[in-house]
C-alpha positions as CSV (number, residue, x, y, z in Angstrom):
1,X,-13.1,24.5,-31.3
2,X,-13.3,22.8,-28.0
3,X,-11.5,19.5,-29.4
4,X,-9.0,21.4,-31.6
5,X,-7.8,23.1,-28.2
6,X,-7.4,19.4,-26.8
7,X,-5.8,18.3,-30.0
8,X,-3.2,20.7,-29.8
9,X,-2.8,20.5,-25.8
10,X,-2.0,17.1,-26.1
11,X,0.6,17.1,-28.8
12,X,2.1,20.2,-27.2
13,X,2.7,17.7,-23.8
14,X,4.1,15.2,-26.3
15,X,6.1,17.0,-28.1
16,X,7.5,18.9,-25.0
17,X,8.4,15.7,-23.1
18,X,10.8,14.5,-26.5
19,X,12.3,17.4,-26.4
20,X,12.9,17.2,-22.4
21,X,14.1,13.3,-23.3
22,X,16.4,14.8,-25.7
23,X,18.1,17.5,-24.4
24,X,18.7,15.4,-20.9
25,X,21.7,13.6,-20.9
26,X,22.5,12.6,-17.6
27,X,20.1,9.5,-16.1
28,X,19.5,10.5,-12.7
29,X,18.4,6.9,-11.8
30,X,19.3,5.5,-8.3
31,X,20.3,8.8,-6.9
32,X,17.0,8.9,-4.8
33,X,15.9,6.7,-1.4
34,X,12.9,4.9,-0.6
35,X,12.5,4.1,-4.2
36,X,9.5,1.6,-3.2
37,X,7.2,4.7,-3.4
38,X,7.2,4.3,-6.8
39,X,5.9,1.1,-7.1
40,X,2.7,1.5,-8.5
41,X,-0.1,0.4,-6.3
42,X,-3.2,-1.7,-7.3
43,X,-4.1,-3.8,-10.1
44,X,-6.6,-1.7,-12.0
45,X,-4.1,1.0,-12.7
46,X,-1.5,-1.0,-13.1
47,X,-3.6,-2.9,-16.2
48,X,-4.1,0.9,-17.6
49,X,-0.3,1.6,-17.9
50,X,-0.3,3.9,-14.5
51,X,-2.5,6.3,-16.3
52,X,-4.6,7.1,-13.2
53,X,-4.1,10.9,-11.7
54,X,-7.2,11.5,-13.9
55,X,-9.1,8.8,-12.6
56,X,-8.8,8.2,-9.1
57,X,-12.3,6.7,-8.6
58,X,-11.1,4.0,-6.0
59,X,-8.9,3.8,-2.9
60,X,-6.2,3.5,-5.1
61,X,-6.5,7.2,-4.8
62,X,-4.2,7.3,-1.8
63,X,-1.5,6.5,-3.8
64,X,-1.8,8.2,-7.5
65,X,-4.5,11.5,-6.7
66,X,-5.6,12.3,-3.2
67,X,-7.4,14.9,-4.8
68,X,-9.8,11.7,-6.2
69,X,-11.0,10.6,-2.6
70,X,-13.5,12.9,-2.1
71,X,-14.9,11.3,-5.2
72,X,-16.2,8.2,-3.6
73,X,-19.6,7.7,-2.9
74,X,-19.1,5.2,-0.1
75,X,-17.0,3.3,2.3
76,X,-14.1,1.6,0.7
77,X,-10.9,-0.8,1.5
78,X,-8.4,-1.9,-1.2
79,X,-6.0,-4.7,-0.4
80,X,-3.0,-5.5,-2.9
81,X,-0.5,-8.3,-3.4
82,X,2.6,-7.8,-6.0
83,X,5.1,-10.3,-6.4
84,X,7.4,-7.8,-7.3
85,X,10.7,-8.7,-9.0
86,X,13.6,-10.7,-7.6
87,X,11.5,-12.3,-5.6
88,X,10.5,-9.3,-3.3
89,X,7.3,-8.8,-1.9
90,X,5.0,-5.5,-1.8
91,X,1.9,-5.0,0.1
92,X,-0.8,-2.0,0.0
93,X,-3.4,-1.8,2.3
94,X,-6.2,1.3,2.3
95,X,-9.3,2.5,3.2
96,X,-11.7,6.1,2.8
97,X,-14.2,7.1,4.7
98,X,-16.1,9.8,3.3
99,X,-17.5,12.4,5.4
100,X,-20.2,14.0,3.1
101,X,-20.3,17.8,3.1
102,X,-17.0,17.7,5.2
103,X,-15.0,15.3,2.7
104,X,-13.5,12.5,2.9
105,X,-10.5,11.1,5.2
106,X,-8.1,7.7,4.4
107,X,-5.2,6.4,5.6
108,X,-3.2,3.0,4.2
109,X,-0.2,1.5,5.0
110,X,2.6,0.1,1.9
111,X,4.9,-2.3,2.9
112,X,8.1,-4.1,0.6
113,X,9.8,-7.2,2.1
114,X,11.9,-10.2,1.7
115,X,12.8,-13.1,3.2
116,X,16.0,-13.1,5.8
117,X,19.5,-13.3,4.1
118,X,23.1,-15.1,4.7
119,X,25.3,-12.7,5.8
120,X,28.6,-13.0,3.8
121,X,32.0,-11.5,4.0
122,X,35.2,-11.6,1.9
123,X,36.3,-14.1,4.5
124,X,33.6,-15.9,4.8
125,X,31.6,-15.5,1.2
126,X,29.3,-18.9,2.0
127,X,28.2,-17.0,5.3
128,X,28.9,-16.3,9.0
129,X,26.0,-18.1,10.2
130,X,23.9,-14.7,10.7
131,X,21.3,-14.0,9.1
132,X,20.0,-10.5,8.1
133,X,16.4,-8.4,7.0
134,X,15.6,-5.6,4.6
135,X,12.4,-4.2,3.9
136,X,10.6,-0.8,3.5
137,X,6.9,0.9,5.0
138,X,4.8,3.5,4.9
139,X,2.3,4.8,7.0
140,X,0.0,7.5,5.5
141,X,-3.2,9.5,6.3
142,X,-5.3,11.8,3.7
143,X,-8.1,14.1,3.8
144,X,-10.0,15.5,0.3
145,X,-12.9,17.6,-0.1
146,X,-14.7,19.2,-2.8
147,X,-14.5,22.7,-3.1
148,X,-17.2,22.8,-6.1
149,X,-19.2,20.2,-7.8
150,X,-16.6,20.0,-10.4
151,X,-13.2,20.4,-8.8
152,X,-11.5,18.7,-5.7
153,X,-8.4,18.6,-3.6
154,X,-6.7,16.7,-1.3
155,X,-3.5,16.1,0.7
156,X,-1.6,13.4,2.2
157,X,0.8,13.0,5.0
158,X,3.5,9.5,5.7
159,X,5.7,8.5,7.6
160,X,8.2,6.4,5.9
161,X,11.4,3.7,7.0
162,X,14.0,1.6,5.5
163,X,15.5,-0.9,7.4
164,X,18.1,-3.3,6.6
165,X,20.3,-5.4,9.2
166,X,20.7,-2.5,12.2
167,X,20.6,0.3,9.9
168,X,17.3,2.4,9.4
169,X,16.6,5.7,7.7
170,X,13.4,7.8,8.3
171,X,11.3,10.5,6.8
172,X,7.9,12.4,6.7
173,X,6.4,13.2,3.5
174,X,3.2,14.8,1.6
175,X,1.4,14.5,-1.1
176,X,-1.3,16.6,-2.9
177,X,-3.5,16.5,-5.6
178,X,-6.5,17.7,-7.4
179,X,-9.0,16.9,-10.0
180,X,-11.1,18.6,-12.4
181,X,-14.0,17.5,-14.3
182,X,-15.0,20.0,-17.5
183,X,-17.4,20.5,-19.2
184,X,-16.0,18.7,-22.1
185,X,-17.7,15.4,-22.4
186,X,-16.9,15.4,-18.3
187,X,-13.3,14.8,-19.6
188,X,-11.3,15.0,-15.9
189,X,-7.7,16.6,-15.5
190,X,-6.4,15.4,-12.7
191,X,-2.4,17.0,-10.9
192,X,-0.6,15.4,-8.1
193,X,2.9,15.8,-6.3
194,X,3.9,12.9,-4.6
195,X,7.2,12.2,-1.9
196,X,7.9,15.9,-1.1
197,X,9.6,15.5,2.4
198,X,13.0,15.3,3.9
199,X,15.8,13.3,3.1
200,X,16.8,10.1,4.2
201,X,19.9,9.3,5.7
202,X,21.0,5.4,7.0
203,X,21.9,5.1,10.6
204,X,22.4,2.4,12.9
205,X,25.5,0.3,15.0
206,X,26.8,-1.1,11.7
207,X,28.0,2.4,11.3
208,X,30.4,1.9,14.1
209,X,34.3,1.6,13.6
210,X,37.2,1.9,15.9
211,X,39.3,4.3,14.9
212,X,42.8,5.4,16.0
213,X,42.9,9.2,16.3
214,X,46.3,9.7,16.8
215,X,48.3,6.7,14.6
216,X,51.6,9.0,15.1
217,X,51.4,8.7,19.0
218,X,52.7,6.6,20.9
219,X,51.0,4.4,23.8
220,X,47.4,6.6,22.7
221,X,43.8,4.2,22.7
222,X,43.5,3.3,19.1
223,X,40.0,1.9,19.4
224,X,38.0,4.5,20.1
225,X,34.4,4.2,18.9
226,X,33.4,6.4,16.0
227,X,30.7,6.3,13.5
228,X,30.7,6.9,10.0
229,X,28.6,9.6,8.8
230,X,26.6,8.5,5.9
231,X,25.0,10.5,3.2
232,X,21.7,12.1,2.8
233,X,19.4,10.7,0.1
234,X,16.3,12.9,-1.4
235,X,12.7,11.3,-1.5
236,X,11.6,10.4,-5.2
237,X,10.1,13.6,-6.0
238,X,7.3,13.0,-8.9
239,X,5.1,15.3,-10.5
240,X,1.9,13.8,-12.5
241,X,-0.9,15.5,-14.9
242,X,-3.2,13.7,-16.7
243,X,-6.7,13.4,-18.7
244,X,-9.0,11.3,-19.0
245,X,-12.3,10.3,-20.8
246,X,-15.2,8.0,-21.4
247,X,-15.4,8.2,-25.2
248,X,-18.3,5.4,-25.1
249,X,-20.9,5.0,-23.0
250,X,-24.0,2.9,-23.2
251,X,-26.1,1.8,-20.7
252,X,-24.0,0.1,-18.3
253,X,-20.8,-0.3,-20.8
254,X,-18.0,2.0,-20.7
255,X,-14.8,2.7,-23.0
256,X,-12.1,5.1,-20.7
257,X,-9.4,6.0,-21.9
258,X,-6.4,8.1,-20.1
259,X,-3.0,9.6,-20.1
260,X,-0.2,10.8,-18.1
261,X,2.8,12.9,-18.0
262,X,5.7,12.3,-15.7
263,X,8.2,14.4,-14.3
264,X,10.1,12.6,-11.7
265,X,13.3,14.2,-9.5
266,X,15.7,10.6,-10.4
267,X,14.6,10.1,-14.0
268,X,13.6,11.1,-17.4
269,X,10.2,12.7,-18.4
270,X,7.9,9.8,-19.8
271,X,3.8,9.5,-20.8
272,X,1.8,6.6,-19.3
273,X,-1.2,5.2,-21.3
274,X,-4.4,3.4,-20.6
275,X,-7.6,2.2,-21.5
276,X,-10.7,0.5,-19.6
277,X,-14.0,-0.8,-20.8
278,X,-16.4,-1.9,-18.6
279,X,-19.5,-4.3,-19.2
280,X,-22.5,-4.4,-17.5
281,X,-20.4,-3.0,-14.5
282,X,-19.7,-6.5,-14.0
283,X,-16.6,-6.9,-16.4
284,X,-14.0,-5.2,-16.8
285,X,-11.1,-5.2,-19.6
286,X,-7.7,-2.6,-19.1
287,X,-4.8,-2.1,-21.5
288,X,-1.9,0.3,-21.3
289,X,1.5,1.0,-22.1
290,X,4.0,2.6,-19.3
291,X,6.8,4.9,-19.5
292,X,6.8,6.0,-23.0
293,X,9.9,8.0,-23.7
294,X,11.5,6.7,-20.9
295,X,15.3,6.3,-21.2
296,X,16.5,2.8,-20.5
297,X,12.8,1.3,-19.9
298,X,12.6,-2.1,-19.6
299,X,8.6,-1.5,-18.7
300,X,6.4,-1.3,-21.3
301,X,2.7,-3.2,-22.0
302,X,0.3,-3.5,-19.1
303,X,-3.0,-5.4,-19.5
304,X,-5.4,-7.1,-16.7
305,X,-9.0,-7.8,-15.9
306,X,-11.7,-6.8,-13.2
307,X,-14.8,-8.5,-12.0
308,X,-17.3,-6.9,-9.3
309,X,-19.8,-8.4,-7.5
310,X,-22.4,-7.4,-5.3
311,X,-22.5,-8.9,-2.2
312,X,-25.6,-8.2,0.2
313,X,-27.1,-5.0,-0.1
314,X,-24.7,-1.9,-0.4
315,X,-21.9,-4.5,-0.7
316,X,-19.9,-4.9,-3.5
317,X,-16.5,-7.1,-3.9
318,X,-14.5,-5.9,-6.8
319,X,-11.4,-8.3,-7.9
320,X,-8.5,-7.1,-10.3
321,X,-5.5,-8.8,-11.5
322,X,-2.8,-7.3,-13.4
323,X,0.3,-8.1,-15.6
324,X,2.9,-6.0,-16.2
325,X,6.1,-6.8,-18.8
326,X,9.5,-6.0,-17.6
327,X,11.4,-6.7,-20.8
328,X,14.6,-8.6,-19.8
329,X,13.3,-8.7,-16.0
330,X,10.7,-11.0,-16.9
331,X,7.3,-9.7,-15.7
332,X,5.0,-9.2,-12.2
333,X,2.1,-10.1,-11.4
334,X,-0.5,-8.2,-9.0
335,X,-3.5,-9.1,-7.4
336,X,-6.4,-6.5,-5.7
337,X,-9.5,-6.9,-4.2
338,X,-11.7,-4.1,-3.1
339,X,-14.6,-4.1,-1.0
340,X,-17.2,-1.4,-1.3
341,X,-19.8,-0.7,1.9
């Protein structure tokens, strides 16, 4: 009865997310700022198609469940390298603490940068001889806790700033999540809103302009300072549920498998799938496919591999890499290491 219920839940959230592809017509991409938050962050969950909510067994659970940290049975720091596209950098570093009875806190910090550009005009389109910066960070800080042995929550706060030349835009932001583990097979359902904060809004001295306030006068200042007042941009809003499952278990091998369901505020709804098997806890193998239904995708198969070793003692290095295809904007390439202690 159990996996008829399942059965019919999960071609229910397919089925609904078509019909939401269908009957949207309007793409809402690039109406949002700080579109670096969704960058997915670390190479595991990456490799499984960004079908994670459910999991959240890592540090990685800072970014995709917060509700997941409270999860982890010891110290942990994640460190990520993506070479992202266009030659653009992005940078996640993390670490939980857990507190036993009284949870666990985290914080991390996510950063997306690029080398210094020529600064061109219509006068001057090989360059002025100035040079000018862009790049994006976030600071965050989480606390989880398990309110019963089978279900958790857990919240996240950020701070979070574009810059680019003299013009920066700020916000503050939360995140929560939670996670679930039935009695079905310990299958996990795990929920999390991410980005909910303020909007964004550029400001800075390249707004500046000198403007002439009274053209019809004569003999008035017509360089008076004024400032262009730029537009408010919202956050990028997303809302994920997933499952997720070991459907084979033996010894120290594992089969996972996991799915989610997107709803973000600048895009179409879309499913994310992934798989994991683990040998020996040593090895680890991860497949996936992202944004399924997507309009316009140009994402699609994930895979990657893991390796964990134990250092001394309570120690354990964990290594992932992952590749992800970008259709027609080639591919990327991330690299994570993890250190449990």
């Amino acid at each position: 009865m159990k996996r008829k219920m399942l059965m019919s839940l999960a071609v229910l959230m397919a089925s609904g997310l078509a019909h939401g592809q269908l009957i949207s017509d309007v793409s809402k991409v690039g109406t949002t700022a700080a579109s670096f938050l969704e960058i997915g962050i670390g190479s595991r969950a990456v490799a499984m198609g960004g079908a994670f909510v459910a999991v959240a067994d890592d540090a990685t659970a800072l970014y995709w469940n917060p509700g997941g940290l409270s999860r982890l049975p010891s110290k942990e720091v994640a460190l990520v390298h993506t070479e992202w596209l266009a030659e653009i950098n992005f940078d996640f570093a993390g670490f939980v603490l857990p507190l036993g009875q009284f949870g666990s806190l985290g914080a991390s910090i996510t950063s997306l940068s690029m080398s210094d550009m020529k600064v061109r005009t219509i006068d001057e389109p090989e360059g002025t001889g100035e040079m000018f910066g862009a790049g994006d960070i976030a600071l965050g800080v989480s606390y989880a806790k398990n309110l019963t042995d089978r279900f958790s929550i857990g919240f996240s706060g950020k701070y979070i700033q574009q810059k680019i030349w003299h013009m920066k835009a700020s916000s503050v932001a939360f995140d929560i999540g939670t996670l679930f583990t039935t009695q079905f097979n310990d299958m996990k359902i795990g929920m999390s809103i991410s980005n909910f904060g303020n909007k964004m809004r550029l400001e800075g001295k390249d707004t500046m302009v000198q403007h002439d306030i009274d053209p019809e006068h004569m003999g008035n200042n017509d360089r008076i300072n004024a400032h262009l007042d730029t537009d408010r941009w919202s956050l990028p809003l997303v809302l994920r549920v997933g499952v997720a499952m070991d459907v084979l278990e033996r010894g120290n091998n594992r089969l996972t498998i996991a799915t989610d369901a997107l709803h973000p505020n600048d895009n179409t709804e879309s499913l994310n799938l992934g798989g994991e098997y683990v040998f020996n806890d040593l090895f680890f193998l991860r497949l996936g496919y992202k944004a399924l239904f997507l309009r316009d995708s140009e994402q699609g198969l994930t895979a990657g591999a893991g390796l964990s070793y134990t250092l001394t003692g309570d120690t354990l290095l964990k290594i992932d890499y992952a590749y992800a295809d970008f259709n027609r904007l080639n591919n990327v390439q991330r690299f994570s290491l993890g250190i449990e202690f």
